[in-house]
BANU-965124 format. One record per residue (C-alpha): residue in one letter; x, y, z. Coordinates in steps of 0.25 Angstrom, whole numbers, plus 5000, padded with zeros to 4 digits. Each point is the difference from the previous one (the first is absolute). Last residue first. Layout:
AXYZ...
***
This chain:
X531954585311X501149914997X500550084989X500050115008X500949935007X501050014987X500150155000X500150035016X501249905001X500650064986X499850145005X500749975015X501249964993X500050114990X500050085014X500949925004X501050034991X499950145001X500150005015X501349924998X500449855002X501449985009X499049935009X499749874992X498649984998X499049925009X498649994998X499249885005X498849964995X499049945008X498749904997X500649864999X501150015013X500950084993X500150044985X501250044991X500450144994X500850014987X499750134992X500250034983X498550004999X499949844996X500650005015X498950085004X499149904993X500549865006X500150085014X498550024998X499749864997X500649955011X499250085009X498749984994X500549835002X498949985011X500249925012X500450145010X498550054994X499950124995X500050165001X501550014998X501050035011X501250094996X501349985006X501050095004X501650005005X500750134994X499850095013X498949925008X498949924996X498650004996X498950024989X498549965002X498749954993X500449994986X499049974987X499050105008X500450094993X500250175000X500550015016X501149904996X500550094990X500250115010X500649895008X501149954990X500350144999X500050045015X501049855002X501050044989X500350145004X500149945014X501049894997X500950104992X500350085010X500349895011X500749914989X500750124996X500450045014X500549855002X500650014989X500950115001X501249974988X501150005010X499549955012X499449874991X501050004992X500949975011X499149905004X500449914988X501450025000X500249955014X499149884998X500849984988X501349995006X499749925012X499349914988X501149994991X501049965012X499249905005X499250035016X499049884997X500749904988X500549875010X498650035010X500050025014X499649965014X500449935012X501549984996X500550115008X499250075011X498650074997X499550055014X500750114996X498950064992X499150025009X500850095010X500750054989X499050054993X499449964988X499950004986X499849884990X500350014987X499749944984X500850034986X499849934989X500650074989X499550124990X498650035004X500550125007X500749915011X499350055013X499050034989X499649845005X500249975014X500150065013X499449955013X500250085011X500149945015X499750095013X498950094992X499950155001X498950055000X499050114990X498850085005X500350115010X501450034996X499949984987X498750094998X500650064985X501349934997X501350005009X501350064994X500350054989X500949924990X499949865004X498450015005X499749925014X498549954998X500349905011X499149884995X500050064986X501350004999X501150094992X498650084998X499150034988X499449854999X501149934992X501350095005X500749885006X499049925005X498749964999X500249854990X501149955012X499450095011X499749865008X499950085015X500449925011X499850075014X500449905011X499449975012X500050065015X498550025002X500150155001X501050024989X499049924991X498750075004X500850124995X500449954988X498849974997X499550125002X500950094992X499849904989X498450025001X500050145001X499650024984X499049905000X500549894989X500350004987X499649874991X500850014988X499249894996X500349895008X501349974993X500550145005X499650005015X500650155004X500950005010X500149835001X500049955012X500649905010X499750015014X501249965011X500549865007X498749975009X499949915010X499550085013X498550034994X499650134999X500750034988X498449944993X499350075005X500650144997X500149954985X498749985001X499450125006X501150074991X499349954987X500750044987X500149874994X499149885007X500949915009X500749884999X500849945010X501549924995X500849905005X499749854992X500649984986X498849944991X500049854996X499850044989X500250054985X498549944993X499450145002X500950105007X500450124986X498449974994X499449995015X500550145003X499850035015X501449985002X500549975013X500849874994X500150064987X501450075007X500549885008X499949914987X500850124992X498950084992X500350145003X499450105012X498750034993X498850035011X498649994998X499849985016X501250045006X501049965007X500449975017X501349925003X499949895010X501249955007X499749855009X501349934993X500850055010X499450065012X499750155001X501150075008X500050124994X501550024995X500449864994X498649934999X499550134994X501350034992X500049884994X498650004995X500150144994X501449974994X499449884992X498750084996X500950124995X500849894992X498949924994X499450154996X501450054994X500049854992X498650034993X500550134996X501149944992X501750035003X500450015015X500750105008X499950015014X500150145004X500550075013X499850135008X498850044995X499950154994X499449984985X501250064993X500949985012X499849854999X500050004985X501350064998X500849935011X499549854994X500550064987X501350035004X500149865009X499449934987X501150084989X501449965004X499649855002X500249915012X500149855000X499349885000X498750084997X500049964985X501050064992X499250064989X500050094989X501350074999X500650104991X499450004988X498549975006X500450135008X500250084988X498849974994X499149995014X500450165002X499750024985X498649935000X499550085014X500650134994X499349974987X498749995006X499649864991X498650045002X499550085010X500350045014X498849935006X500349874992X499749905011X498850055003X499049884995X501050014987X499750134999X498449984998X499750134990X500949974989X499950094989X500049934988X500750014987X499749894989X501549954993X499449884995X500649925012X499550095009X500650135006X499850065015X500050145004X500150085014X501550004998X500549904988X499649875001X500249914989X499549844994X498650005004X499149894997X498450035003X498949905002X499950055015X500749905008X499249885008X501149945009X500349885007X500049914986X501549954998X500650034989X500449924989X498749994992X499550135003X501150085002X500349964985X498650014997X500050175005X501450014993X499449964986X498750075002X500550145000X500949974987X498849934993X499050105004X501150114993X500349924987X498449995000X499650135001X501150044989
***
């Protein structure tokens, strides 16, 4: 029996293996259905998935009004290209703009393509609108950042394993340390910058949250200076961190969050990507308004499957659900209940130093070094546990779970986290 089902596993993993090509290192794990907070393996294992699909699976697994809505759609009509119109982008493109208040959105397919589009609309808009000379824009990122891995993108990355050996490198942008106004401040002062780009929350780096203000700040020092306000909420969006978005902290069903007026902005450029779709299609925007977003002008930018019917569609369905069902309240809810446990626990171990995040979007940090594999070998434990988790950056763990999971859920959640570090200790 043991062997029939490491022979099944194994199968799959060799396939890729062989076939494949190797730019990612998967938890030894094949999984073959999704249903909700839960994931299947090949041998029929159950596990709860605590990373979401990096976010994208917010909604849960296979929501059927997400999977019925692209159905019928995908039995109608899938693609015309942008050549001509479609009865379900303009419908779409209304729904998401009011849903998230900008007056237009640029839809596109990946994550990686919303950044390249926000940069390219930052640029033009600052040699169209403020006066900076053509090709002298800079745009201002952050240290630790992950933005994609387009050659533009990696090119103000800090990650040698995502730049090494992929140069020459895409001139145009400053780097500054992460949750640094004095920086940032510094840095706007000069007369050719396009915007600031930042992620909410820096998910890759840990789930490193920054100081409370820091995204009213910024903002603010970018009013002041004239440059745009970019914020990548393509793995912190839609509902992920107890908020509609974790820049704004705008709630769908009521109203602001605790503190939003005192603590949250409101970027000039959105970036959304990821649960935009539920995990069930590619489905990427960029939001603007229209004194930004006009400076796009026909044949300037675009992409043969960006704005298709089965994505306008989807995108709709997908944040219906997330009104609908509460997620963002969940995610807040749920986020506390799970970071006080987790911290009780902490305060009995020395195997974990500290817990963070915000809503449903936490990581762990375990007492080792970034270089060692105690990480790894805690996520090949909880997943032995019936959980999938995966590490970050060596030493963190990041913890994710769909947001349609229940407090009684969690809770066995939390038990098998707590259960298999004690392991460690």
């Amino acid at each position: 029996m043991e062997t029939a089902m490491a022979k099944g596993t194994q199968h799959y993993i060799n396939l890729e293996d062989k076939h494949g090509a190797h730019n990612y290192h998967p938890l030894p794990v094949v999984l073959e259905k999704g249903d909700g907070v839960y994931v299947w393996d090949v041998e029929g294992k159950r596990y709860y998935d605590f990373l979401s699909a990096y976010s994208a699976v917010n909604q849960g697994h296979c929501h059927p009004a997400i999977v019925n809505a692209m159905n019928e759609q995908a039995q109608t009509l899938t693609l015309t290209s942008r050549a001509f119109h479609n009865d379900k982008l303009g419908v779409y493109e209304k729904y998401v703009t009011e849903y998230f208040d900008f007056d237009k959105v640029l839809p596109m397919n990946t994550g990686a393509e919303a950044v390249e589009t926000a940069i390219k609309i930052a640029r033009k808009w600052a040699y169209e609108k403020k006066g900076v000379a053509e090709h002298d824009a800079q745009i201002i990122v952050c240290e630790n950042n992950f933005h994609g891995r387009t050659t533009t993108i990696i090119s103000f990355s800090n990650d040698e394993g995502a730049r090494k050996n992929f140069g020459p490198y895409t001139p145009g942008f400053i780097k500054i340390p992460y949750d640094d106004v004095d920086a940032l401040e510094t840095a706007l002062q000069q007369d050719n910058i396009a915007g600031f780009l930042v992620e909410p929350i820096q998910g890759e780096a840990g789930v490193y949250t920054p100081s409370d203000d820091f995204m009213k700040k910024a903002q603010a020092l970018c009013n002041k200076h004239n440059a745009l306000f970019i914020a990548d909420e393509i793995q912190t969006g839609i509902a992920r961190t107890g908020a509609l978005l974790a820049v704004c902290g705008k709630c769908s069903c009521e109203g602001h969050c605790e503190k939003q007026e005192a603590t949250y902005a409101q970027p000039d450029i959105l970036i959304l990507g990821k649960a935009l779709s539920g995990g069930a299609y590619p489905v990427s925007a960029v939001l603007a308004n229209d004194e930004i977003m006009n400076v796009i002008k026909p044949g300037q930018h675009g992409s043969t499957f960006g704005g298709n019917p089965v994505a306008a569609v989807v995108g709709m369905a997908a944040l219906d659900v997330v009104v609908d069902e509460k997620l963002a309240q969940n995610a807040r809810e749920l986020g506390n209940h799970f970071r006080n446990r987790i911290n009780e626990y902490i305060a009995t171990t020395d195997t974990v130093t500290l817990v963070r995040g915000r809503g449903l979007l936490n990581a762990i940090v375990v007492n080792d070094s970034e270089d060692s594999d105690t990480a790894w070998n805690i996520c090949i434990r909880l997943r032995d546990h019936g959980l999938l988790a995966k590490p970050t950056h060596g030493n963190i763990i990041r913890f994710a779970p769909p947001l349609v999971m229940n407090k009684e859920q969690l809770n066995e959640c939390i038990d098998i986290i707590i259960k298999t570090l004690k392991e460690f200790e």
